[in-house]
C-alpha positions in Angstrom: -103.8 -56.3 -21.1 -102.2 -57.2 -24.3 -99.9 -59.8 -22.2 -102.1 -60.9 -20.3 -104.1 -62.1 -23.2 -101.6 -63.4 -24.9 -99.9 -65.1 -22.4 -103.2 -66.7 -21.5 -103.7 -67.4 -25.4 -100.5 -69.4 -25.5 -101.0 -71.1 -22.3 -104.6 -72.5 -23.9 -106.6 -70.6 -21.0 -108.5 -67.7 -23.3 -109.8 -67.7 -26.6 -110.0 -64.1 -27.7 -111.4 -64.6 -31.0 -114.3 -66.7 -29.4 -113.6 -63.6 -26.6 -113.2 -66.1 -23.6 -111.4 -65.1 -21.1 -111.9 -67.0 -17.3 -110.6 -65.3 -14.3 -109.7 -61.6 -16.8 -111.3 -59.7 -13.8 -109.1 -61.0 -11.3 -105.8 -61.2 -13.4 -106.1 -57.6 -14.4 -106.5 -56.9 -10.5 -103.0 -58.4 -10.0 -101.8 -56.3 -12.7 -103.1 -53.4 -11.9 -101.9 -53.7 -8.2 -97.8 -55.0 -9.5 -97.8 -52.1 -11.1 -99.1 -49.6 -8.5 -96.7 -51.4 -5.9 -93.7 -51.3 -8.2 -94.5 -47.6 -8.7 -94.4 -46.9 -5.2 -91.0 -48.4 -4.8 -89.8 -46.7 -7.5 -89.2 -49.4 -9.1 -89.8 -50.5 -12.7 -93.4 -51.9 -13.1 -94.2 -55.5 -11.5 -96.4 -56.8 -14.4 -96.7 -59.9 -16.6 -94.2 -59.7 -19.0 -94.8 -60.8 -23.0 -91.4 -63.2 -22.0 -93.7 -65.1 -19.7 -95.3 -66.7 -23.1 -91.4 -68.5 -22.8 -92.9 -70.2 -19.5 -95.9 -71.1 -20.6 -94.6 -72.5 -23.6 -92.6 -74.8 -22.0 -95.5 -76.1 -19.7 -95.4 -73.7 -17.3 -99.1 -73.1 -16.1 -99.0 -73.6 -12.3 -97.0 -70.3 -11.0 -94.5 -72.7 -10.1 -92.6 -71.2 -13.2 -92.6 -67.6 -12.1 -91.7 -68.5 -8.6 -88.7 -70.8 -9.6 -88.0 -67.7 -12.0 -88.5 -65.4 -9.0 -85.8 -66.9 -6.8 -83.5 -67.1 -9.4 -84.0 -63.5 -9.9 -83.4 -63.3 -6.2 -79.8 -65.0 -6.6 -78.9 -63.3 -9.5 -79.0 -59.9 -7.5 -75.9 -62.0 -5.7 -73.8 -61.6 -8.8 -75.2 -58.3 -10.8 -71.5 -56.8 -9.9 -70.3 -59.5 -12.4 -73.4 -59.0 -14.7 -72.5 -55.3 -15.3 -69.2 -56.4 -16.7 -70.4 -57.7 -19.7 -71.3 -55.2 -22.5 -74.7 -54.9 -24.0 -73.1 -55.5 -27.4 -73.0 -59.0 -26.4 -76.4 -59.6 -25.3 -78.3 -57.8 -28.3 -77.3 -61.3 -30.0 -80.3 -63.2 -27.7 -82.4 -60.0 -27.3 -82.8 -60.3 -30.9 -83.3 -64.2 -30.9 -85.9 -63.3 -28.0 -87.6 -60.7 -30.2 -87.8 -63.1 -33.0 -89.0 -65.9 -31.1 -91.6 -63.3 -30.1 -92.6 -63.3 -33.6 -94.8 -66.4 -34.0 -98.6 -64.7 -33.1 -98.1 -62.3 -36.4 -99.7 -64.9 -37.9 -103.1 -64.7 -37.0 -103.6 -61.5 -38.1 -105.1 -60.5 -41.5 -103.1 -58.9 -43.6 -105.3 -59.2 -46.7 -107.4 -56.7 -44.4 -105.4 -53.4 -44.4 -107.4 -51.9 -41.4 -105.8 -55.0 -39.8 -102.4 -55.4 -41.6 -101.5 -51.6 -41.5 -101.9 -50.7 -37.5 -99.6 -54.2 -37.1 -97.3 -53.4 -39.0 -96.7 -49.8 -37.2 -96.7 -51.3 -33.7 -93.8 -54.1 -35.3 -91.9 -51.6 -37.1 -91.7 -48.5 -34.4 -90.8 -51.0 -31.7 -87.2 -51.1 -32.5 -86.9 -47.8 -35.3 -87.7 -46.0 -32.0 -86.5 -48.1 -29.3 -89.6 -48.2 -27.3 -92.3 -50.6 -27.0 -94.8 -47.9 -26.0 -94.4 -46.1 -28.9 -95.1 -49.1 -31.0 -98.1 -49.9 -29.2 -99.3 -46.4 -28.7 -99.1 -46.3 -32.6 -101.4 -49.6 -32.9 -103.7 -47.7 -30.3 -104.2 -44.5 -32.8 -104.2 -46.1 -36.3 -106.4 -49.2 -35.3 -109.2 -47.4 -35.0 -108.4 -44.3 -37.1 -108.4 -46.6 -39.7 -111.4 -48.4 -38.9 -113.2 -45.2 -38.8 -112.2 -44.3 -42.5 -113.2 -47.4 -43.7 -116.3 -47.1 -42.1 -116.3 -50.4 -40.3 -116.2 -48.5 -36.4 -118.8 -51.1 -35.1 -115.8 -53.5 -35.7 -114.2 -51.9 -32.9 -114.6 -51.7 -28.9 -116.2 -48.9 -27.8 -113.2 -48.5 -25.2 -110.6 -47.8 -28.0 -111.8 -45.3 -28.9 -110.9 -42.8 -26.0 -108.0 -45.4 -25.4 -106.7 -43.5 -28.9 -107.4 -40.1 -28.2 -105.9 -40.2 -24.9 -102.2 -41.7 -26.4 -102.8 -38.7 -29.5 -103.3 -36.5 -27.1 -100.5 -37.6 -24.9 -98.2 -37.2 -28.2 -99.5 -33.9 -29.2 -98.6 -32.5 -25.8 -95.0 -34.4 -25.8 
């Protein structure tokens, strides 16, 4: 959901703060349906991906982006012999420039607001201290509204994260 939003955000089509959305129903669908088809082929999950901002941002807005991207996925399988030849130590160089690239919607949040500032900064900092983007956002999913809570500001939060939260703590308790 988070990608989808923010892909849409950067592509100019929603405006969650004014929380306008067109077409969420249906693009959530499609998510929800990649990711249930990917599962049964035992693949990894056939979603929208957070690089897909990189698409958008370039003017991609068509589909014509992912499916030129798609193909040369296609052709790439061609030559993943030769792909596996080169060491991850020298792509972490780009993954990195990727990640920072990534940076640039940090800065519509409020971080004069610690409710706001502090569940950010977990979900930043635990992405790559524990090599998992889950447990980033799983973190952002507890403290969010924990924090919220103790600052007595709950009606400042969906109703939906709340059991979103104890879901994830639970989920963590029992790992």
């Amino acid at each position: 959901m988070g990608t989808l939003i923010g892909t849409a955000t950067k592509a100019g089509i929603a405006n969650p703060k004014e929380g306008k959305f067109p077409g969420l129903g249906k693009a959530m669908t499609v998510d929800a349906v990649g990711v249930s088809f990917g599962a049964l082929l035992g693949a990894s999950t056939i979603t929208a991906f957070v690089e897909s901002a990189a698409g958008v941002g370039a003017g991609g807005r068509t589909g014509l982006t992912a499916v030129t991207c798609g193909i040369l996925f296609l052709l790439a399988l061609l030559f993943a012999p030769l792909i596996t030849l080169v060491p991850n130590c020298a792509t972490a160089p780009i993954l990195i420039l990727v990640g920072a690239l990534m940076m640039e919607p940090i800065r519509d949040i409020d971080f004069s607001d610690w409710t706001e500032a502090f569940p950010a900064f977990m979900v930043i900092a635990l992405m790559p201290f524990t090599y998992s983007i889950a447990n980033g956002v799983s973190a952002g999913l507890i403290m969010y509204p924990l924090l919220k809570i103790v600052a007595g500001r709950t009606k400042e939060v969906h109703w939906i994260m709340y059991p979103l939260a104890i879901i994830v703590l639970i989920r963590y308790i029992w790992y």
